[in-house]
Structure formats: structure tokens, C-alpha cells
C-alpha positions in Angstrom: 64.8 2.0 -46.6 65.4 5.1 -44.5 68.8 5.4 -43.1 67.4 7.0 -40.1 65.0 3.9 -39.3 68.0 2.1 -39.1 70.2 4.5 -36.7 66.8 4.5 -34.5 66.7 0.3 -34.6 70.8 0.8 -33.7 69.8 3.2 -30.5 67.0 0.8 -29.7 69.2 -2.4 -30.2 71.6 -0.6 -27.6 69.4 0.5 -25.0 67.2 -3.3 -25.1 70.7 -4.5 -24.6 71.4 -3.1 -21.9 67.8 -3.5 -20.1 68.7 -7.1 -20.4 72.6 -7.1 -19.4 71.1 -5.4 -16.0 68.4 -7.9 -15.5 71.0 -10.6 -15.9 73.3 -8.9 -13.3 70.4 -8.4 -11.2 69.3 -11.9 -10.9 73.1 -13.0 -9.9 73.5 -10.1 -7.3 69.7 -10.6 -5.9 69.0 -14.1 -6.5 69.3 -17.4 -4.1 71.5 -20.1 -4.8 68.2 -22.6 -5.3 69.3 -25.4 -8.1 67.3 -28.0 -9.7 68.2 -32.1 -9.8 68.8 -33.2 -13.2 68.7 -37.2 -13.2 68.8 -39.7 -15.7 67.4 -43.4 -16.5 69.8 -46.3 -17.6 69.8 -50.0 -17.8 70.9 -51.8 -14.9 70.9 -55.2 -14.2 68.6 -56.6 -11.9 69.7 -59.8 -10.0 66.1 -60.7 -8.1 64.5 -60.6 -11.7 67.7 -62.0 -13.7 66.9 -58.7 -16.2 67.9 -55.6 -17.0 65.7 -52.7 -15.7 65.6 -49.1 -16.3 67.3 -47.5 -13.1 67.1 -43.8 -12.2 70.5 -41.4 -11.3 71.5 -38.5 -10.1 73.4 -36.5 -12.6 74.3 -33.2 -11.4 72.2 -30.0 -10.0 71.5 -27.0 -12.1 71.8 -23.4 -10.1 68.7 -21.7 -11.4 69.7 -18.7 -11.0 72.6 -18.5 -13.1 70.4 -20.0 -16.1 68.0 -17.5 -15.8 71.1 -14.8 -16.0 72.2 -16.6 -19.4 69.2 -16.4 -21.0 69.3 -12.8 -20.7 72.6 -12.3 -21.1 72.5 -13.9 -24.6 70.4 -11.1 -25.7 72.3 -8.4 -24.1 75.4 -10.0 -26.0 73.2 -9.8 -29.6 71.5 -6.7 -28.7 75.1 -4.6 -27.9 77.2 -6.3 -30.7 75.1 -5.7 -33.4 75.0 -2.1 -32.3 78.6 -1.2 -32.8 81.3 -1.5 -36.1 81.5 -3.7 -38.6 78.5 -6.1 -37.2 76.3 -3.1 -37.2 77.2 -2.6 -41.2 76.4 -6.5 -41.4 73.0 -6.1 -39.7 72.0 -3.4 -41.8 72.5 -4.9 -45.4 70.6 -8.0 -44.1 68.0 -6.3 -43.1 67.9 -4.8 -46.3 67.4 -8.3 -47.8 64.9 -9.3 -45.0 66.4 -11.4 -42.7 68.1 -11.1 -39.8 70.7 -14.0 -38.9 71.8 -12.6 -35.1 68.4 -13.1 -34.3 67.3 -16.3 -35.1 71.1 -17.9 -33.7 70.3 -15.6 -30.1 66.7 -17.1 -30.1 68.1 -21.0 -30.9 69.8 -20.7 -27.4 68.0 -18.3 -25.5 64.5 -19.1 -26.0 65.5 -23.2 -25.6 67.2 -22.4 -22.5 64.0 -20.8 -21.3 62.2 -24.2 -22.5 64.2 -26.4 -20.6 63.6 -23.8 -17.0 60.2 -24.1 -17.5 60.2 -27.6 -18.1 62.3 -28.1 -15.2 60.2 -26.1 -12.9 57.0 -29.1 -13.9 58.9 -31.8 -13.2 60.8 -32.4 -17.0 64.2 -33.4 -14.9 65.7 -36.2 -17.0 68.5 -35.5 -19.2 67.5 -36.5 -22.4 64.0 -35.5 -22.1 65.6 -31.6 -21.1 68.4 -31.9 -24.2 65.5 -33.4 -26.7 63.6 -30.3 -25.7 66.4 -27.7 -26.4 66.9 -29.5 -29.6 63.2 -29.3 -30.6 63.1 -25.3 -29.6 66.2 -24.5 -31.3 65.1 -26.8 -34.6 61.9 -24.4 -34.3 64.0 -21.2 -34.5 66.1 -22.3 -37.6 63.0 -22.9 -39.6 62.7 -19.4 -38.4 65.3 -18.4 -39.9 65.3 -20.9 -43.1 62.0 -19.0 -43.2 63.2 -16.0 -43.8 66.5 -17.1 -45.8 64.5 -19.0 -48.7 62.0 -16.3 -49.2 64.2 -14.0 -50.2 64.3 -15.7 -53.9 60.5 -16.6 -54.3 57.9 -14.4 -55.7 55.3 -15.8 -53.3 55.7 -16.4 -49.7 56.7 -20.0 -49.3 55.3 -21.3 -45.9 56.8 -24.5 -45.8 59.1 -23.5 -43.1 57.2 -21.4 -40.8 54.5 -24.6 -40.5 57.3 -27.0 -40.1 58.6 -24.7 -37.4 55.2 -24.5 -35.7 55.1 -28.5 -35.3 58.5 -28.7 -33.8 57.8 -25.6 -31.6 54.4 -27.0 -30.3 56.2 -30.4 -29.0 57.7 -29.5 -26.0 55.0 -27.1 -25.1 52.5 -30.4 -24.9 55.2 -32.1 -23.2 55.2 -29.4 -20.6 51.4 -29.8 -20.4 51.1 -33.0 -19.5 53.4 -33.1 -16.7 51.7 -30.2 -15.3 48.6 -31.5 -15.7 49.6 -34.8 -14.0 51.2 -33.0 -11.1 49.9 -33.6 -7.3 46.6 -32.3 -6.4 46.1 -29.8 -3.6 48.8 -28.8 -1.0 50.9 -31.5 -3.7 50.3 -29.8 -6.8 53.4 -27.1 -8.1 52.4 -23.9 -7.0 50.4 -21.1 -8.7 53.8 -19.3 -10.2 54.4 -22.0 -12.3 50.7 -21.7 -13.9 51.2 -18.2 -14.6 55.0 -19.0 -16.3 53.1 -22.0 -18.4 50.5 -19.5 -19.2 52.4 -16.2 -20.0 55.3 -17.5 -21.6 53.3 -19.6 -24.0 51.4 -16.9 -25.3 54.2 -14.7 -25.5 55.8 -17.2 -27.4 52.9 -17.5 -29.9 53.1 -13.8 -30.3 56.5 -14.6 -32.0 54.7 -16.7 -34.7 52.0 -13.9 -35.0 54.8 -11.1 -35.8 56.2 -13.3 -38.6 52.6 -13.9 -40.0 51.7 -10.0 -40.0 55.5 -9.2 -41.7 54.9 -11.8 -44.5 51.0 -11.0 -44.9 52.1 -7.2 -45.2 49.4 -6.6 -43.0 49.2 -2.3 -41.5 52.8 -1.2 -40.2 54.6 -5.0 -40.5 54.5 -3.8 -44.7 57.6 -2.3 -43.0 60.2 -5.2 -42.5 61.9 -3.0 -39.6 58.7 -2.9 -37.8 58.4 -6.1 -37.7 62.0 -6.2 -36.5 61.1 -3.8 -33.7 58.1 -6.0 -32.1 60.5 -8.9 -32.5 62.7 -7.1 -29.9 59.9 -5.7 -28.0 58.4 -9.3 -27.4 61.7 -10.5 -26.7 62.7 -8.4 -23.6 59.0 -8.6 -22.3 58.8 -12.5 -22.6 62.5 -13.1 -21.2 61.7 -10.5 -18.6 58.4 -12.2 -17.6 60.3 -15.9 -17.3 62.9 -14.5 -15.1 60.8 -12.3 -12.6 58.2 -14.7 -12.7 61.2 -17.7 -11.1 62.5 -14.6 -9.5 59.7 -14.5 -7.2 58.9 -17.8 -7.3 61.7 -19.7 -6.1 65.0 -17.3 -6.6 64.3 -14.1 -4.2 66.1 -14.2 -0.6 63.8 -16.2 2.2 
């Protein structure tokens, strides 16, 4: 591969970095200090029925905005430390091999963190359901990665993992569904932002599964393994930076 691909991907990884280090400041500096109930159902004993019943909690609240910063902020952190030394010299030779391990363990946090926000924001607030989610997204992302790991020894693309991945991945998008789907009606029913988040981030997470198809199909300019890295970059910034303007303006900006 050309060694000047790769210092271009190191300027790019750099400057995508820091695109999303300032969004993440941004929304702590600009952002209001809305949070989110999480609760949780346990067995409690019910003396009028002589059984035990499922009985709902309060846990603890979730400040929205500073989960929408730490999304972001995971990917500035990937973005500037595989830029610079030793970790640069490390991205590089995997690339080589085709694979990218900082991406895929970025991705297993960030992208279920945005899970769990948008499943928040439709009504998802019990603490198992929320942490089941995460798990689910971040299973999704290993097969990503396990994706990528076991084809470098096979002749032929092996596509066990990417389908396997593409089950646990739809889950807790159907989940998300259906609560939005059963939400109120009229002046009752969540309000138009949180359509467009369902809408836009779960295409823009599709196009993730799209980018890996065209890089193993060798389909135009994904032959190229480092395009196919690029897009992966491009359609992270644009899908973490549509989640967080999106609640930005939603429920985060100053009254």
C-alpha cells in the first residue's frame, strides 16, 4: 500500500478527532442540565394479594448531556491516539493485514451508548432493558471485528460473522420500534425530533453494514481497504454528529 495513503488517513484521523473533541466540549459548555429517569422492576411482596409482585423503582437520573459528550469524546480519544507514536505504527501494519482493532473497541462503546440515548428518549428507561441493549450493540460490533479478524486466513470471504452481527444489531432497533410505535397519540405522542433521530440514525447505522459489504465485495474504490477505512470515519462523525445535534435541539439547548 502507498505510504502516502496512510500519512493522508493519519492527517484525516487527526483532524475527525478533533471535529469531535469540539462537538463534545460544545455540548457540555452549550447544553442544559436535562437528565433522564432510569428505573427498575423487582419483586416485592404484596400483603393484600399474599404474593410477590413485580414493583417499579427509581434508580438514579442520567444527565443527557454529558452522555451525549461521551459518545463523542470516545471517538476523539481513538481518532487523536491512533494519530501519534507507537499506536500510529500499530494502526498502520493492521491495516496492512485488513483490520482495524481501535475501531471496532471505539464503536463497542460509542455506538451502544448512542443505543441506549435513543432508547431512552422512547421510553426504554428500565435498567436491564438499557444494559441488555448496550450488550446487544456492542456483541454486534465484535462480530465486526471477528469479521474482519477471521478473514484474514480464508481464501473466500467467510460471512458468518457479519450475518450474525446483523441479527444482534437489528434487536434493539425493533425494540426501539415498538415503544415508539406504542407511544401516546396526539399532543401525547414523543415529539417529531425523536422520529427524525429513530429515522436518521438507523439508516446511518445501516450504512455501516453497507461499507463492509462494498470492502469485502471489492466493489469500485472499497477494492481499496483504506477507502473503505475512510467512509468508516466519514459515516462515523456524520451519524454521531446527527444523534447529538438532533437531542441538542431537541431537549439539550438553553430554554
Amino acid at each position: 500500500m502507498d505510504e502516502k495513503k496512510f500519512l493522508g488517513l493519519r492527517r484525516f484521523n487527526l483532524i475527525m478527532g478533533l471535529f469531535h473533541l469540539v462537538q463534545a466540549i460544545l455540548m457540555l459548555v452549550l447544553s442544559n442540565d436535562f437528565s433522564q429517569q432510569v428505573y427498575g422492576y423487582f419483586l416485592q411482596f404484596d400483603p393484600a394479594t399474599q404474593s410477590l409482585q413485580p414493583g417499579l423503582e427509581k434508580l438514579f437520573n442520567i444527565p443527557i448531556a454529558p452522555l451525549v459528550a461521551l459518545f463523542l469524546l470516545f471517538s476523539a480519544v481513538a481518532h487523536l491516539t491512533i494519530s501519534i507514536g507507537p499506536v500510529y505504527e500499530w494502526y498502520v501494519k493492521n491495516l496492512k493485514k485488513g483490520i482495524n482493532y481501535a475501531r471496532w473497541y471505539e464503536y463497542a462503546f460509542s455506538s451502544s451508548l448512542m443505543i441506549v440515548l435513543i432508547g431512552m428518549l422512547v421510553g426504554i428507561l428500565e435498567f436491564s432493558a438499557l444494559f441488555m441493549m448496550f450488550v446487544l450493540n456492542a456483541g454486534m460490533i465484535f462480530f465486526g471485528l471477528m469479521m474482519e479478524l477471521h478473514n484474514q486466513t480464508t481464501k473466500k470471504t467467510d460471512w458468518t460473522s457479519y450475518i450474525y452481527g446483523c441479527i444482534m444489531g437489528i434487536a434493539p432497533w425493533i425494540a426501539i420500534a415498538y415503544y415508539l410505535l406504542n407511544a401516546g397519540e396526539g399532543d401525547l405522542k414523543p415529539p417529531d425530533f425523536v422520529y427524525g433521530i429513530f429515522f436518521s440514525i438507523f439508516v446511518f447505522f445501516n450504512t455501516f453494514t453497507v461499507n463492509m459489504l462494498l470492502q469485502y465485495k471489492k466493489v469500485g474504490k472499497w477494492s481499496d481497504y483504506l477507502f473503505g477505512e475512510k467512509m468508516y470515519i466519514v459515516l462515523s462523525l456524520l451519524a454521531k454528529s446527527a444523534l447529538a445535534w438532533q437531542v441538542f435541539a431537541g431537549t439539550l439547548r438553553p430554554v
